[in-house]
C-alpha positions in Angstrom: -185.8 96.6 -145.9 -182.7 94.7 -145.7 -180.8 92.9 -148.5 -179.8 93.9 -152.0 -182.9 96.2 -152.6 -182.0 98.4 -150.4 -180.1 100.5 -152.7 -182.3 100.8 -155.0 -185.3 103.5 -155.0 -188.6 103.1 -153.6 -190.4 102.8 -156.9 -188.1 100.4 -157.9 -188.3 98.1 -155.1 -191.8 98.1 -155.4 -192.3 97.4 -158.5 -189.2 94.2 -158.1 -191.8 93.1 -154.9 -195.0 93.0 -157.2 -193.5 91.2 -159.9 -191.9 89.1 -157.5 -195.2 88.6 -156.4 -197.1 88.1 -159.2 -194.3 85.4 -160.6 -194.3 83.2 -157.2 -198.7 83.3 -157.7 -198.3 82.5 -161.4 -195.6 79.9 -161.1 -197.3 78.0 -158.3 -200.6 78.1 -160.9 -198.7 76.8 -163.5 -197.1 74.2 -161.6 -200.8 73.3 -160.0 -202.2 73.4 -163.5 -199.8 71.2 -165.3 -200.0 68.5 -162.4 -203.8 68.7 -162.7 -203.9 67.9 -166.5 -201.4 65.4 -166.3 -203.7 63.5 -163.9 -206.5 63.9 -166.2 -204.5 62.5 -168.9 -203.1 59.9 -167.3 -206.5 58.9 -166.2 -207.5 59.1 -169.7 -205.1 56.9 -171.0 -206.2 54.0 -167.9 -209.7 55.0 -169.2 -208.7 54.0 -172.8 -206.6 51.0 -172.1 -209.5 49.7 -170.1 -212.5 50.3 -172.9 -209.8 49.7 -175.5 -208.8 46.2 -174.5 -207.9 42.9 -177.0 -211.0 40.7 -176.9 -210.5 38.0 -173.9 -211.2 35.6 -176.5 -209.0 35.8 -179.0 -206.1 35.6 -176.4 -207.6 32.8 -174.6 -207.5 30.9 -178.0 -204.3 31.6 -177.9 -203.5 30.2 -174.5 -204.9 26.8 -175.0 -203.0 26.0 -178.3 -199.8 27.2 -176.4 -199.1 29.8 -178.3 -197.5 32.7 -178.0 -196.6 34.3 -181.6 -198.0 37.6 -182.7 -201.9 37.7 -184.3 -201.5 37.2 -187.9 -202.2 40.4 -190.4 -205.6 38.9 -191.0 -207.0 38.8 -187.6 -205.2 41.8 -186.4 -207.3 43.2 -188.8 -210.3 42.0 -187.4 -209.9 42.4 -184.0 -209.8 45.7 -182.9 -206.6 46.9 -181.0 -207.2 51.0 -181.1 -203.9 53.2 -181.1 -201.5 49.9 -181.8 -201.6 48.9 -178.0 -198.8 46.7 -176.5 -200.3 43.4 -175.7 -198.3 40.6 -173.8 -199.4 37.2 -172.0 -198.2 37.0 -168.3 -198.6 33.4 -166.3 -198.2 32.7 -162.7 -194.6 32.2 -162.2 -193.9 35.5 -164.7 -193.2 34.6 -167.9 -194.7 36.8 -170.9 -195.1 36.1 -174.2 -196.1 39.2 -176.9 -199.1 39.0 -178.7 -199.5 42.3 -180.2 -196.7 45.1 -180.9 -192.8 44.9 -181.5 -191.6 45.4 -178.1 -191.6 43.2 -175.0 -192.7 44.6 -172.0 -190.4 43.8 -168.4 -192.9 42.0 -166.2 -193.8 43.8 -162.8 -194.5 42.0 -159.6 -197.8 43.4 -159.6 -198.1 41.8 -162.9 -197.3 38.7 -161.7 -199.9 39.1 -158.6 -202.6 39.7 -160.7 -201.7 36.4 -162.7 -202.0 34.4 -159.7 -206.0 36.1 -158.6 -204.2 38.3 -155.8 -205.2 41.6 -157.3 -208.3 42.6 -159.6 -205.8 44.7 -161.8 -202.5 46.0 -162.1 -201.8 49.9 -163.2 -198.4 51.4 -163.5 -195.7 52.9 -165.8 -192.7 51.0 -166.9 -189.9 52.0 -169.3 -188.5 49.5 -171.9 -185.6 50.5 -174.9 -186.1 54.2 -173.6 -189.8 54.6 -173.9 -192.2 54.9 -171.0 -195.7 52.5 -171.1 -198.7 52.8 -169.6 -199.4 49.3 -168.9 -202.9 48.0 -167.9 -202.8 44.3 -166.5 -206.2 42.6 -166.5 -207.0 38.6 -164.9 -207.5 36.3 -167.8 -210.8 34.5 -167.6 -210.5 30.8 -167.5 -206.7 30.3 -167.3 -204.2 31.2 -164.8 -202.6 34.0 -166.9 -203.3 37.6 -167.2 -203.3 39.8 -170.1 -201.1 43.0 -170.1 -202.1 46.2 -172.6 -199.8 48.9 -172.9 -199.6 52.4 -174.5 -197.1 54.6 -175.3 -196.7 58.1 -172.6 -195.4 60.2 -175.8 -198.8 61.3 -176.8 -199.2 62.6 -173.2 -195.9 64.1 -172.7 -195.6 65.5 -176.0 -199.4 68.1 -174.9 -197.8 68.2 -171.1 -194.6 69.3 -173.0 -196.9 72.0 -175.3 -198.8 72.5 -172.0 -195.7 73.5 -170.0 -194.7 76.2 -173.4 -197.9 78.1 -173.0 -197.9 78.5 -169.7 -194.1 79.1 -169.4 -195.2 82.5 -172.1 -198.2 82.9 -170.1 -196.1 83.3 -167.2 -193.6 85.2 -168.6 -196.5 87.7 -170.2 -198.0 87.8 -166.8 -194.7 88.6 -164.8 -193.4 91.7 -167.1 -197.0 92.8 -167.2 -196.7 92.5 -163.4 -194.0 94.6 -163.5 -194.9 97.7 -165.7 -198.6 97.8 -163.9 -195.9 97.9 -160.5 -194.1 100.4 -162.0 -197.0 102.5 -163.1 -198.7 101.7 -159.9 -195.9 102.7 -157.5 -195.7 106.0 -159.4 -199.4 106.9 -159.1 -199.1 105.8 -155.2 -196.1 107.7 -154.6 -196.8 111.1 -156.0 -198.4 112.1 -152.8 -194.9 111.3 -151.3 -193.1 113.2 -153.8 -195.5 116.2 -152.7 -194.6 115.5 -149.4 -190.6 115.1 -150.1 -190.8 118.2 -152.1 -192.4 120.1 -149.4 -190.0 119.3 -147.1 -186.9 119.9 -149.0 -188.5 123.3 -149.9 -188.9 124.1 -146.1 -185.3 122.8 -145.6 -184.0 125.2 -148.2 -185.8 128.3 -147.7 -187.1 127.5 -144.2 -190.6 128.7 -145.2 -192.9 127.3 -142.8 -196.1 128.7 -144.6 -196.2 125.6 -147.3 -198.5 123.2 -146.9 -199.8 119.9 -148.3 -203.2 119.2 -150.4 -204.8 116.8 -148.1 -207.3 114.3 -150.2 -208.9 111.7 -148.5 -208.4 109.6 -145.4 -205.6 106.7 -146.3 -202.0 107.1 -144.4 -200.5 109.5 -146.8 -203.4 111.6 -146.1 -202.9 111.2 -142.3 -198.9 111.9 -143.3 -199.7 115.0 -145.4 -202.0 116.2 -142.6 -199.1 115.6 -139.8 -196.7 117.3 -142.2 -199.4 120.4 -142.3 -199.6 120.3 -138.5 -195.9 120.4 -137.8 -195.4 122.8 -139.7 -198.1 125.1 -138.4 -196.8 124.4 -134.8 -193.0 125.0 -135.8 -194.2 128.4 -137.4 -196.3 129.0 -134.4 -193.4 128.1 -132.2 -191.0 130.5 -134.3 -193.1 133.6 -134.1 -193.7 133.0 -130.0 -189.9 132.7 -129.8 -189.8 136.0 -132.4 -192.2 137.7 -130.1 -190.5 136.5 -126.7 -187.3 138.3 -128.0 -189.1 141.2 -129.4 -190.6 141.6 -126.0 -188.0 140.6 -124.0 -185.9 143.5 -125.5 -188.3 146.0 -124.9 -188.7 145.4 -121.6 -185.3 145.0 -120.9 -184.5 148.5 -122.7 -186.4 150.3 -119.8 -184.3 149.4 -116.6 -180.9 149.2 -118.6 -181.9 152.7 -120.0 -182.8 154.0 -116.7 -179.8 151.8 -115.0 -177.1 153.6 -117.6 -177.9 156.8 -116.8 -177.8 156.6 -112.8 -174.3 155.3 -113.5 -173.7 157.7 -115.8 -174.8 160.5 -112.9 -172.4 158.8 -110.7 -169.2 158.5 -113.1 -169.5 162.0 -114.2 -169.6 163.0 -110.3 -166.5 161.5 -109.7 -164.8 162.9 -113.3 -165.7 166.5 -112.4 -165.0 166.3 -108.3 -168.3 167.6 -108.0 -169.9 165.2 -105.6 -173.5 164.9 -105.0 -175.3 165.3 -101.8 -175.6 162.6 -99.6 -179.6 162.4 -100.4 -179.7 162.4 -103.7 -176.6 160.1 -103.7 -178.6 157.4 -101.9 -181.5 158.0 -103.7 -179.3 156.9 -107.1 -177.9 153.7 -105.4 -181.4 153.1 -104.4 -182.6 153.0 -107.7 -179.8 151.0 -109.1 -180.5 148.4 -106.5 -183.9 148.6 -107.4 -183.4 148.2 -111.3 -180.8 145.3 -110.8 -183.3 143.8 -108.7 -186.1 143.9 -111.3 -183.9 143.0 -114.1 -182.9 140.1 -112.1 -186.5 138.8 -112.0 -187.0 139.6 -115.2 -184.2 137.5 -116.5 -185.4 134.7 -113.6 -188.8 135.1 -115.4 -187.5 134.9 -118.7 -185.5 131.7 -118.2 -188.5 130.1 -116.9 -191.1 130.7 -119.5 -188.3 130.0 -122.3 -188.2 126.3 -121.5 -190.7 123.7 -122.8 -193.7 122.2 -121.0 -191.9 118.9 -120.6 -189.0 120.5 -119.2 -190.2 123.0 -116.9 -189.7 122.6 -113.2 -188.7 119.4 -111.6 -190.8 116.1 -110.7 -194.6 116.5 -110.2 -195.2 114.8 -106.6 -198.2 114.7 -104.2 -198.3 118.3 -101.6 -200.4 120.1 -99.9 -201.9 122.8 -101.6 -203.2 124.4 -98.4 -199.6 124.3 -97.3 -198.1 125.6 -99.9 -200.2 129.0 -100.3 -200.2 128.8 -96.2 -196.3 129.9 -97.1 -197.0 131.7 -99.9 -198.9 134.7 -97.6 -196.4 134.6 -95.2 -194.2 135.4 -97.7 -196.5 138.5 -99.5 -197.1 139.7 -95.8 -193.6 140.6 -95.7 -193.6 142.5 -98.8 -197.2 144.2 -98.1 -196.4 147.1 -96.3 -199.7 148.2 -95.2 -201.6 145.7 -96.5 -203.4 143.2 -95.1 -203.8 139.7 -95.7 -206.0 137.1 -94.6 -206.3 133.5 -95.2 -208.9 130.7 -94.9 -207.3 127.6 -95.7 -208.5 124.0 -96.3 -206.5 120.5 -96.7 -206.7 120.2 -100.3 -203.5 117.9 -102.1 -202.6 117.9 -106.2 -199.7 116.7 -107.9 -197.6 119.4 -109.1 -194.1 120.7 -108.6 -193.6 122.3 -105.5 -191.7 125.1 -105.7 -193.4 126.1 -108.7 -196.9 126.5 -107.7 -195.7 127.7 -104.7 -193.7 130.7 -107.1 -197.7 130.9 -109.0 -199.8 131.4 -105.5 -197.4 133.7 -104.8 -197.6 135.8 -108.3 -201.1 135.9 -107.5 -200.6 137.3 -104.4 -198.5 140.0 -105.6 -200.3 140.9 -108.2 -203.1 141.5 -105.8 -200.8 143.1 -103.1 -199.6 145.5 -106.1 -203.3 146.8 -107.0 -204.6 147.0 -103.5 -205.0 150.5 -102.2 -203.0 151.5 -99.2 -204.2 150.2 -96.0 -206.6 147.5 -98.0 -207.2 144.0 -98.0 -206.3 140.5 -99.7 -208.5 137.9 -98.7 -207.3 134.3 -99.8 -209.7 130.8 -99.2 -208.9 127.5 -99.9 -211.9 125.5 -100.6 -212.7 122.4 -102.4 -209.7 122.9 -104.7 -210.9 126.0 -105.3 -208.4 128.6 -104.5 -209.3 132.3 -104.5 -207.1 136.1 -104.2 -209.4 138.9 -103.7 -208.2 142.3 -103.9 -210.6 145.4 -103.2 -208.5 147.2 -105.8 -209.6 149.4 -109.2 -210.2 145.9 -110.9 -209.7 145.4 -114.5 -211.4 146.7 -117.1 -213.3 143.5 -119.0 -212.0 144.0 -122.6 -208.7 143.2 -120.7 -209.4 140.1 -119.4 -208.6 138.3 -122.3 -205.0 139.0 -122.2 -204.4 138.7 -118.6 -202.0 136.1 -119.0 -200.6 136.9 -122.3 -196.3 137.5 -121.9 -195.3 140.6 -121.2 -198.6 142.2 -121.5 -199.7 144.7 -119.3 -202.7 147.0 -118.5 -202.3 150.6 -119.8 -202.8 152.1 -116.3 -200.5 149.7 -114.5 -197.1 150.8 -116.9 -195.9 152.9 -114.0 -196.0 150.1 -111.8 -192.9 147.6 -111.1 -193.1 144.5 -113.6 -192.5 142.6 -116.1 -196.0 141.5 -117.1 -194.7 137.9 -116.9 -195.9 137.0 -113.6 -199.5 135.7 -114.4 -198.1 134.1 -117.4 -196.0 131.7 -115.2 -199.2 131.2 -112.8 -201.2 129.9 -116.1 -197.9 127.8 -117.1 -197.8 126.2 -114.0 -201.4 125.3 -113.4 -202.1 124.1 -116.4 -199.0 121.8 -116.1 -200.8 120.9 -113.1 -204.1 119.9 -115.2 -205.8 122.9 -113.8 -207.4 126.1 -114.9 -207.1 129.5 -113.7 -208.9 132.9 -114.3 -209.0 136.7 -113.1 -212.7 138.5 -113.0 -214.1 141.5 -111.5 -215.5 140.7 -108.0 -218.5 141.7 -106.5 -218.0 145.4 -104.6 -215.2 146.2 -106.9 -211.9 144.6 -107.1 -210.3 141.7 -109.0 -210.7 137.9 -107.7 -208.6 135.5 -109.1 -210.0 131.9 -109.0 -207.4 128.8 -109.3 -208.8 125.3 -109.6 -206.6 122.2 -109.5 -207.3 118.4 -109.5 -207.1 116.5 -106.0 -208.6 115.7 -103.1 -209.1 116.6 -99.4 -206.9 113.6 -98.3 -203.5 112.4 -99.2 -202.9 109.2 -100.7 -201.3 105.9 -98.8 -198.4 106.3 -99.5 -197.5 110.0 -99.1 -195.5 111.2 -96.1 -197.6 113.3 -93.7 
């Protein structure tokens, strides 16, 4: 809202827009109301001046004599002239002559026409010494004249002047009562929104996320007060998964940096005391400081991956190959599965995804497989349908652990000893479902753990993509 109201508070605007209201309605009744009744008096006063006309006779008489003097007291007393009408002679070429009343009327041309048999009648309003007439002109039977009859406006603009008072209070009445029922109305409508403000200034001050709004029944500040309660609940969701993320991120980086301090630690105090280490065991330390710098590189990697929002993470989704892309993806686990062997049935099956992303999630599967497959076993990968499956012949997982497969950081009790993070199958479940897919580990038949990914496409690119 633009314009002088924009200072002022929400009540108070509305209550200035429903009085506002209310006095543009009751002004345009008023108005319609006091030009209806001045029609219908108006057209009572034509009514009158036509059933309340001088005898024909009586001015006829006075035609033929050639007179034209006022009635005398004793036959204005016998002819009847109701409300002391205004009567006047008018002949052909427009000369009047008053017959009844004190004050000579102006002659209209519409007088004059009905004088000379071009109209039946003659109705308008003229003004003479400051008063306005209704004037009535009527043919005169028998001569070439016409009669005029006039009455006074005053006794219709004096009740059209009463008229306009009452309606004026009425309006007035109406408009204040307007706005205290806007006043008392925009306070009963707006204490859900002071609910609402206070709610929100409460979460701004103490940041308590746990408040939430009585929602009662289905109009927009219900919808609002419902949309409040959900944002809330996702923000305080959001917060503890951040909480958590730390929480977990800490702990698993305490292990390698714990581990990482004292090989350096070993090494420093060799070369404080002189007392050098044999060569093997000196290598063996390097080795598993390369080793720990490595994991807590792919642990940070990892981290910085899963700590960016869904709309954010990886790059443009675009049309590949998915039988490609895993195609690559066991090359690349063949290279770290020493002893292990890998086979592959592949299909032509294209989504829309990120590339180097699901190429980063076949691959977690892969070595997750690789990492749980005994020496000298195998991983056997098809592509099918959109179906793709990782079967290992390892110890499998027990089934009340399935559920938290792809939790972050999570990891099975007898796989602790083993390299990790526990973050891998968490970016594998980011990624497909970004992908509008769904994936899931179960125990396979003959022992072992098949994980089964499933992703939208079909066994054909489109047009328009690039073969």
């Amino acid at each position: 809202m633009t314009g002088p109201l924009r200072g002022l508070p929400l009540r108070t605007r509305l209550a200035l827009l429903v009085a506002a209201a209310v006095a543009v309605a009751v002004a345009a009744c008023a108005t319609a109301a006091w030009f209806l009744v001045r029609a219908q008096l108006v057209a009572s006063l034509d009514d009158a001046l036509r059933d309340n006309r001088v005898p024909d006779r009586l001015v006829v008489q006075l035609v033929r004599a050639g007179q034209c003097r006022a009635v005398p007291e004793e036959q204005r007393r016998a002819v009847p002239n109701l409300f002391d009408s205004t009567v006047q002679i008018v002949d052909r070429n427009g000369t009047s002559c008053m017959v009844f009343g004190q004050q000579p009327l102006p002659v209209a041309s519409s007088d004059v026409a009905v004088a000379r048999g071009e109209r039946p009648e003659a109705l308008h309003t003229v003004t003479a010494d400051g008063t306005e007439y209704r004037v009535l002109t009527t043919p005169l039977e028998g001569t070439s004249a016409a009669v005029t009859a006039a009455r006074p406006l005053a006794e219709v603009n004096g009740a059209l002047e009463t008229l306009a008072l009452v309606l004026g209070l009425v309006a007035a009445t109406g408009v204040l009562g307007a706005a205290g029922a806007g006043v008392l109305l925009a306070r009963a409508g707006l204490r859900p929104v002071d609910r609402l403000t206070g709610a929100v200034e409460h979460v701004a001050r103490t940041e308590d996320l746990a408040v939430r709004i009585p929602v009662e029944g289905d109009d927009e500040i219900a919808r609002l007060s419902r949309s409040f309660n959900a944002m809330t609940a996702a923000l305080a969701t959001s917060r503890d998964l951040q909480q958590q993320l730390i929480a977990d991120a800490g702990h698993e980086l305490r292990t390698p940096l714990t581990s990482l301090r004292t090989n350096i630690d070993l090494l420093v105090r060799s070369e404080e005391t002189g007392r050098s280490l044999p060569p093997e065991d000196r290598r063996a330390l390097l080795e598993s400081v390369r080793a720990q710098i490595t994991e807590l590189a792919a642990l940070i990697g990892d981290l910085q991956e899963l700590s960016r929002p869904d709309a954010a993470a990886g790059g443009h989704l675009e049309v590949v190959g998915l039988h490609e892309t895993t195609g690559r993806a066991v090359e690349r686990a063949r290279l770290r599965a020493t002893g292990i062997t890998v086979t592959c049935e592949l299909t032509p099956w294209y989504v829309r995804a990120e590339p180097a992303a699901l190429e980063r999630a076949v691959v977690n599967l892969l070595d997750n497989a690789v990492k749980f497959s005994p020496a000298g076993g195998t991983v056997e990968v098809t592509l099918d349908g959109g179906v793709l499956r990782v079967r290992d012949h390892g110890p499998g997982i027990p089934e009340h652990e399935l559920p938290y497969v792809f939790d972050r950081f999570w990891r099975s009790p007898s796989a602790r000893s083993l390299p990790g993070s526990g973050l891998g199958l968490s970016i594998v479940a980011r990624t497909v479902r970004r992908s509008g897919g769904e994936v899931v580990l179960r125990p396979a038949e003959g022992g072992g753990t098949e994980a089964v990914l499933r992703l939208p496409g079909a066994p054909v690119p489109p047009p328009d993509h690039p073969l």
